[in-house]
C-alpha atoms as a printed R data frame, in Angstrom:
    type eleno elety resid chain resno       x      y       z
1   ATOM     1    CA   UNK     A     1 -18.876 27.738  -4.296
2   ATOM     2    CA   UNK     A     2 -21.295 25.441  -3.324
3   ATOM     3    CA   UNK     A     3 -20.785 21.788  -2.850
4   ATOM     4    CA   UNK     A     4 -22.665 20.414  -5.725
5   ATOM     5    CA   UNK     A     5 -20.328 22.487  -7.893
6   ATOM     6    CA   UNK     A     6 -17.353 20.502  -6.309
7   ATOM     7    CA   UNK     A     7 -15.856 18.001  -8.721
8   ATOM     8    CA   UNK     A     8 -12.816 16.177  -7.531
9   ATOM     9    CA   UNK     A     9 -10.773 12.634  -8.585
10  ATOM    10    CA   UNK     A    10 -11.421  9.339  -7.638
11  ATOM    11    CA   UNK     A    11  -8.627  6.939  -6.413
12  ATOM    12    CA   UNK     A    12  -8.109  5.133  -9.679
13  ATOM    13    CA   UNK     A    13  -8.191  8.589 -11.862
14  ATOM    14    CA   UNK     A    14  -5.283 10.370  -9.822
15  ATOM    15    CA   UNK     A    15  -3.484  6.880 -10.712
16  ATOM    16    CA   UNK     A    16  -4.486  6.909 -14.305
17  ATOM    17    CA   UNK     A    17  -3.358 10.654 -14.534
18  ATOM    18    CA   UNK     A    18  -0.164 10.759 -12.422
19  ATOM    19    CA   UNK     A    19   0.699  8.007 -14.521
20  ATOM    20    CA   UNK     A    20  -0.138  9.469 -17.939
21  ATOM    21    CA   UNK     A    21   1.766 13.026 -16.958
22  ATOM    22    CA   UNK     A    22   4.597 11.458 -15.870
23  ATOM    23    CA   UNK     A    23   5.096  9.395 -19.200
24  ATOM    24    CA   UNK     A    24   8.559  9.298 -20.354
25  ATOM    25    CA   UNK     A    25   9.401 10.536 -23.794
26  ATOM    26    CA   UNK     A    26  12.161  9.271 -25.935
27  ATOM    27    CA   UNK     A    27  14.076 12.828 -25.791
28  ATOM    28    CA   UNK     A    28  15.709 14.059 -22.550
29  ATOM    29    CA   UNK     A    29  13.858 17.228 -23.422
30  ATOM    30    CA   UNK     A    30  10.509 15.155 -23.343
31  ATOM    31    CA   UNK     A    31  11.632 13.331 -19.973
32  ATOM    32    CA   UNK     A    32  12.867 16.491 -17.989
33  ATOM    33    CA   UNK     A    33   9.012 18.486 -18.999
34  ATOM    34    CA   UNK     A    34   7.520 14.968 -17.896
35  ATOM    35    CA   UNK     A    35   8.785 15.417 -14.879
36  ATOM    36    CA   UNK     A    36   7.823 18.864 -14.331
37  ATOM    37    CA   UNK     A    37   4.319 18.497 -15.430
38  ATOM    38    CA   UNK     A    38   4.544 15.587 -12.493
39  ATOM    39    CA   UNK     A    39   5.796 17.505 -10.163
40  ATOM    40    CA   UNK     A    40   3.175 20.501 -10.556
41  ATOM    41    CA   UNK     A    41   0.053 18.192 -10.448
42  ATOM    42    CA   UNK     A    42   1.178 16.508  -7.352
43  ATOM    43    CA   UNK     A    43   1.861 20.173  -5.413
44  ATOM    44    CA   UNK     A    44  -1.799 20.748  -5.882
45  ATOM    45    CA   UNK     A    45  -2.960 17.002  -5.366
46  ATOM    46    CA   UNK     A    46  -1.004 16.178  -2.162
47  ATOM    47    CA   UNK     A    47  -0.606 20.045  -0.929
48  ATOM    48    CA   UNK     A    48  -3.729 21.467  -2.369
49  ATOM    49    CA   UNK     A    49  -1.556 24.666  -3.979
50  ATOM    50    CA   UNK     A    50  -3.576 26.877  -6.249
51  ATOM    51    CA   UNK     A    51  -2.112 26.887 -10.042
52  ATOM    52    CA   UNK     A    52  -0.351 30.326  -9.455
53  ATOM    53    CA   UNK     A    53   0.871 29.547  -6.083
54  ATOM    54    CA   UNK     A    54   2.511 26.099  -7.791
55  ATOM    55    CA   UNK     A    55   3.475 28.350 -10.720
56  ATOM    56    CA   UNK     A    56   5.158 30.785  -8.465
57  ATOM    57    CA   UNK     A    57   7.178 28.560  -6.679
58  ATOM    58    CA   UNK     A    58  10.820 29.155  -6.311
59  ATOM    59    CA   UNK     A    59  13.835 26.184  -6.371
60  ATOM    60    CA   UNK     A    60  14.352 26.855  -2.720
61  ATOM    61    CA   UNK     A    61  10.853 26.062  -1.526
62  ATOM    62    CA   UNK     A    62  11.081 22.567  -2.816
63  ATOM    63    CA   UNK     A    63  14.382 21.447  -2.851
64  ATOM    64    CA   UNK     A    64  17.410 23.050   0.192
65  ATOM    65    CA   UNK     A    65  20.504 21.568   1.429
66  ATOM    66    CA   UNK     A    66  20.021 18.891  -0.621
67  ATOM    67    CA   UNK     A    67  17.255 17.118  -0.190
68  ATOM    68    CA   UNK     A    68  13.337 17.559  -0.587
69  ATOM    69    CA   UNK     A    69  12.166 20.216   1.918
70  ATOM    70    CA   UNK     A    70   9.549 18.946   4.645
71  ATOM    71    CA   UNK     A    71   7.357 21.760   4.441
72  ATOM    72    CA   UNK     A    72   6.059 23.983   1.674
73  ATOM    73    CA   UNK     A    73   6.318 27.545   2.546
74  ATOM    74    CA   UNK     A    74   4.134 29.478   0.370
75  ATOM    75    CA   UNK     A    75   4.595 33.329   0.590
76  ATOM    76    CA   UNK     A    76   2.187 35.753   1.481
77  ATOM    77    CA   UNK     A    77   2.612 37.872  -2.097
78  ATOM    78    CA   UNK     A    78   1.978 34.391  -3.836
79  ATOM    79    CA   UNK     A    79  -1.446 33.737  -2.074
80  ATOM    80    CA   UNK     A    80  -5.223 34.281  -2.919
81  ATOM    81    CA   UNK     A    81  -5.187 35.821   0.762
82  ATOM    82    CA   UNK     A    82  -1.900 37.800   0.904
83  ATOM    83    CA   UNK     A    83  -1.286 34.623   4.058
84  ATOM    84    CA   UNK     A    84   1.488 33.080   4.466
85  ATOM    85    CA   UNK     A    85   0.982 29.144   4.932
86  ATOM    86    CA   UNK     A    86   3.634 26.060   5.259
87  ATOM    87    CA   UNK     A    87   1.723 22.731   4.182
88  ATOM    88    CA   UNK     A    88   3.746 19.535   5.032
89  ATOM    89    CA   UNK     A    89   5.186 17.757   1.995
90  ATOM    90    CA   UNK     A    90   3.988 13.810   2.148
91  ATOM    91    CA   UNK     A    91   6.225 10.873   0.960
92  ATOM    92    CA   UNK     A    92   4.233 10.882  -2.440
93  ATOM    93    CA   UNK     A    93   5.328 14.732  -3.228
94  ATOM    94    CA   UNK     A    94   8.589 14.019  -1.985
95  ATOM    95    CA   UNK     A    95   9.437 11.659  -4.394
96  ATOM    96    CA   UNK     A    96   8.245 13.781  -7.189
97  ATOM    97    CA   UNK     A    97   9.922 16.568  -5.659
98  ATOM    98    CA   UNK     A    98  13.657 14.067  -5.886
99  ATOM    99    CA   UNK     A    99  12.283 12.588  -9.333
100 ATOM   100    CA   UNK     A   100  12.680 16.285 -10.537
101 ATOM   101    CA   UNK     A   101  15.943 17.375  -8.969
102 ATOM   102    CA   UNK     A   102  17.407 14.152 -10.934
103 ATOM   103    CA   UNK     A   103  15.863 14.668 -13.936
104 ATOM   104    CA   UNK     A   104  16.201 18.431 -14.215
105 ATOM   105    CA   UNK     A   105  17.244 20.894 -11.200
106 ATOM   106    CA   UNK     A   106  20.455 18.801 -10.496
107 ATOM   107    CA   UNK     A   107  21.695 18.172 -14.362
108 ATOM   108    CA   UNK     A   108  21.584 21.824 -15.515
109 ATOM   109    CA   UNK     A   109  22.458 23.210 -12.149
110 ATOM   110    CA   UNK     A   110  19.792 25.418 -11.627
111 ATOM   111    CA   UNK     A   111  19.945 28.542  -9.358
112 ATOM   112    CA   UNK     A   112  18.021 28.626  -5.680
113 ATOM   113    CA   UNK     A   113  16.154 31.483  -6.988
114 ATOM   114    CA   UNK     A   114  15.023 30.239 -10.353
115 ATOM   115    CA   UNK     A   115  11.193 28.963 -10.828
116 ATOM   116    CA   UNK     A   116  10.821 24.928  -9.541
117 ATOM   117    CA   UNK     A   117   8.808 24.233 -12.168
118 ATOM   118    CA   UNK     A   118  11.094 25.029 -15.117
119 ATOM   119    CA   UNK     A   119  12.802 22.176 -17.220
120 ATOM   120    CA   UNK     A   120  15.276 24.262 -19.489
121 ATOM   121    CA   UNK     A   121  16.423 27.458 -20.003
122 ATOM   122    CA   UNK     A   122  15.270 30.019 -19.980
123 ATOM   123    CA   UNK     A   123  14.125 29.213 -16.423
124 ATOM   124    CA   UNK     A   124  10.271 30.140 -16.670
125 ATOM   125    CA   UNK     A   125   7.643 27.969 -15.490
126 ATOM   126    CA   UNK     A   126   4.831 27.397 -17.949
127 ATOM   127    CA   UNK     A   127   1.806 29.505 -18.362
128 ATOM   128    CA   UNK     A   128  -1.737 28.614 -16.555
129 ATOM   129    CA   UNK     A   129  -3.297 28.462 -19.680
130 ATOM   130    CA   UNK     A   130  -0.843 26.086 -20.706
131 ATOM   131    CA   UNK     A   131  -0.974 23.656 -17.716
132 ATOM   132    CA   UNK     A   132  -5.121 23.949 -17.850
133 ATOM   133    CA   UNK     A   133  -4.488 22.181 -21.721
134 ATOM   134    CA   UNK     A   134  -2.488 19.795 -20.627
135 ATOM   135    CA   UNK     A   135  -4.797 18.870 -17.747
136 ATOM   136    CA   UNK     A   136  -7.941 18.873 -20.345
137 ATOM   137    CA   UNK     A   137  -6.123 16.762 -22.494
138 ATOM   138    CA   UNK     A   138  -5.210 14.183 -20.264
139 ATOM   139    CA   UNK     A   139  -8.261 14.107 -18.387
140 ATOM   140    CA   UNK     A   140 -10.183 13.490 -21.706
141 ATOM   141    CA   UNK     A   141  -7.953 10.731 -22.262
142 ATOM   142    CA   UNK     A   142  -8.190  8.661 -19.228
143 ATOM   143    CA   UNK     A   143 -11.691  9.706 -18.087
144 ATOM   144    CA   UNK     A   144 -13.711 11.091 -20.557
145 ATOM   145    CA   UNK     A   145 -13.981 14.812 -19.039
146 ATOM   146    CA   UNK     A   146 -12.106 17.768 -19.111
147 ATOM   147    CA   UNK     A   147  -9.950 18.073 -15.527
148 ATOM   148    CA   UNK     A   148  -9.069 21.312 -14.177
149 ATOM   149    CA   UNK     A   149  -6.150 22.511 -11.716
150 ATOM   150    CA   UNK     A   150  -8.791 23.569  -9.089
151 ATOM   151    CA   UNK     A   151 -10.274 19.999  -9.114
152 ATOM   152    CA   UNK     A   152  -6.673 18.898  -8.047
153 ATOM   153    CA   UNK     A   153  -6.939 21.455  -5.459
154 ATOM   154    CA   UNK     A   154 -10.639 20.113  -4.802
155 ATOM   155    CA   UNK     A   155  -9.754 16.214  -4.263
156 ATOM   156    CA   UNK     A   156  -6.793 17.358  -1.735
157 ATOM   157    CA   UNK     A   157  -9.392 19.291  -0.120
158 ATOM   158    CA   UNK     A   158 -11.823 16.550   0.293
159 ATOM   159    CA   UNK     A   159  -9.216 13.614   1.013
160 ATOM   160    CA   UNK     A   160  -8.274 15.995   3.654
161 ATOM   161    CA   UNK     A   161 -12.074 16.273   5.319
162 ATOM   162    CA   UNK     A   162 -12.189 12.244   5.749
163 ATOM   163    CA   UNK     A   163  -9.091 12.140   8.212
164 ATOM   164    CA   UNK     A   164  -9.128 15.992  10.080
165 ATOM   165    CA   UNK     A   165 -11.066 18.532  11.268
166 ATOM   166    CA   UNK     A   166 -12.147 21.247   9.278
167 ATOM   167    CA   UNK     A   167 -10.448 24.367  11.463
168 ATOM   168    CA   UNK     A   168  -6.913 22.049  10.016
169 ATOM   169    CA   UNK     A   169  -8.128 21.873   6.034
170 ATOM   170    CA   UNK     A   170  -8.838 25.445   6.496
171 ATOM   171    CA   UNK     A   171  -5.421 26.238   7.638
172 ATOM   172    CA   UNK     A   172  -3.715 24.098   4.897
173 ATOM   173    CA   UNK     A   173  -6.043 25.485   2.055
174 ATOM   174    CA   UNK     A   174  -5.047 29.403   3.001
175 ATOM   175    CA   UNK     A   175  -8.876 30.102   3.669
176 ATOM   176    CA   UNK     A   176  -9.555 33.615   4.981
177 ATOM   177    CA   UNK     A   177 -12.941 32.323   6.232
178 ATOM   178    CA   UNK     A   178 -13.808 29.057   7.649
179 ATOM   179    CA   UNK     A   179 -17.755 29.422   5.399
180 ATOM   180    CA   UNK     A   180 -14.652 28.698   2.066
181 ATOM   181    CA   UNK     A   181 -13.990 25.578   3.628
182 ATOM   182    CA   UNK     A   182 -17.212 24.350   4.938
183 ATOM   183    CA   UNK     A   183 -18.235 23.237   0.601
184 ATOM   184    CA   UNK     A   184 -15.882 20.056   1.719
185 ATOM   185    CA   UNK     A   185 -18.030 19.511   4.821
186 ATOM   186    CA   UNK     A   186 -21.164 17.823   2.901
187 ATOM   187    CA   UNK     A   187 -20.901 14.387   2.218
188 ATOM   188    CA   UNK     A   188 -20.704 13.391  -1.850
189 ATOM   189    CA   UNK     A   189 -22.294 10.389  -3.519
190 ATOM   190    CA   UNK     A   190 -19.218  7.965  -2.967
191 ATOM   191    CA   UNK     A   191 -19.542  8.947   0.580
192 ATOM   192    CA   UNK     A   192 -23.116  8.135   1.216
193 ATOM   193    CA   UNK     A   193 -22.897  4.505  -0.475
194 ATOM   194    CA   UNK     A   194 -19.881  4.119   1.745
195 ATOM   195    CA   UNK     A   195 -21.378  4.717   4.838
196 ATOM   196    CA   UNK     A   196 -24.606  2.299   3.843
197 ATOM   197    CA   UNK     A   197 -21.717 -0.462   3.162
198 ATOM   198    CA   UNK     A   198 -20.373  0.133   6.474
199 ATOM   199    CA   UNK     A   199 -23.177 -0.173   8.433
200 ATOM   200    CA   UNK     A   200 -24.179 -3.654   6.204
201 ATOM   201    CA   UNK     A   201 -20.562 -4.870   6.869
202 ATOM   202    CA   UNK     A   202 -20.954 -4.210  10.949
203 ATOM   203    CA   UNK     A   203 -24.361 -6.061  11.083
């Protein structure tokens, strides 16, 4: 993919849409899917999971003895790559991560093995083509433009690039080949009139 083809969130849109996924409906039915449609567009904004790895996901890789796990381990049969990865969870997916176990996993006691992102039974996650419309629809709503899961996966990518090394986002991404992760290496608009500002602001 090349790097002009890259479209990823700003700061304010990830607000605007965590906020409008996460909206509370007046139904416990409505609440419990608000909080799984939360839950699966922060495991690809804050781990950078592809919508069928996030799909995929089983109770235990989120949520063991307790508590939010620290790490994500994705399986290799769940991967792009057939790799194996673990991608730290940060504070931000742990709380959706608790948010859900509240609202959903805890209440109707769901099994270890069941799908994470269910939120009633039977326990099946959604369908892709399902969470791309309700991605589209929100992102028409609060920006104006269709959003896609891979431009989740996209604006994890290229927070990542601004505070690591690229050998790390490769690792966390599950790229095969280093020339997949090298599209986050070149700089984007934003980043350009940030770096002017900076050099203004050290005069």
């Amino acid at each position: 993919m090349k790097a002009s083809a890259i479209r990823t969130l700003t700061p304010s849109e990830i607000e605007q849409l965590t906020m409008a996924i996460g909206m509370n409906g007046r139904g416990i039915n409505e609440r419990r899917k608000a909080a799984r449609n939360r839950l699966l567009i922060m495991v690809m904004l804050e781990a950078g999971l592809r919508l069928n790895e996030a799909l995929t996901l089983k109770l235990w890789q989120l949520w063991l003895g307790g508590a939010p796990v620290s790490t994500i381990e994705i399986t290799a049969e769940h991967t792009k790559t057939k790799t194996a990865r673990s991608v730290p969870v940060s504070s931000r997916l742990a709380a959706a991560i608790d948010h859900a176990n509240r609202m959903i996993w805890g209440p109707l006691h769901v099994p270890n093995h069941a799908p994470a992102m269910c939120y009633r039974l039977p326990w099946e996650p959604p369908t892709a083509r399902a969470v791309q419309k309700i991605l589209a629809g929100a992102g028409w709503k609060i920006c104006g433009r269709s959003i896609t899961p891979h431009m989740l996966r996209h604006t994890f990518a290229t927070r990542l690039m601004r505070v690591t090394d690229i050998r790390t986002v490769q690792v966390l991404l599950g790229h095969k080949h280093l020339s997949s992760t090298q599209v986050y290496t070149h700089p984007s608009t934003d980043d350009c009139v940030q770096a002017i500002k900076s050099l203004e602001f050290g005069r």
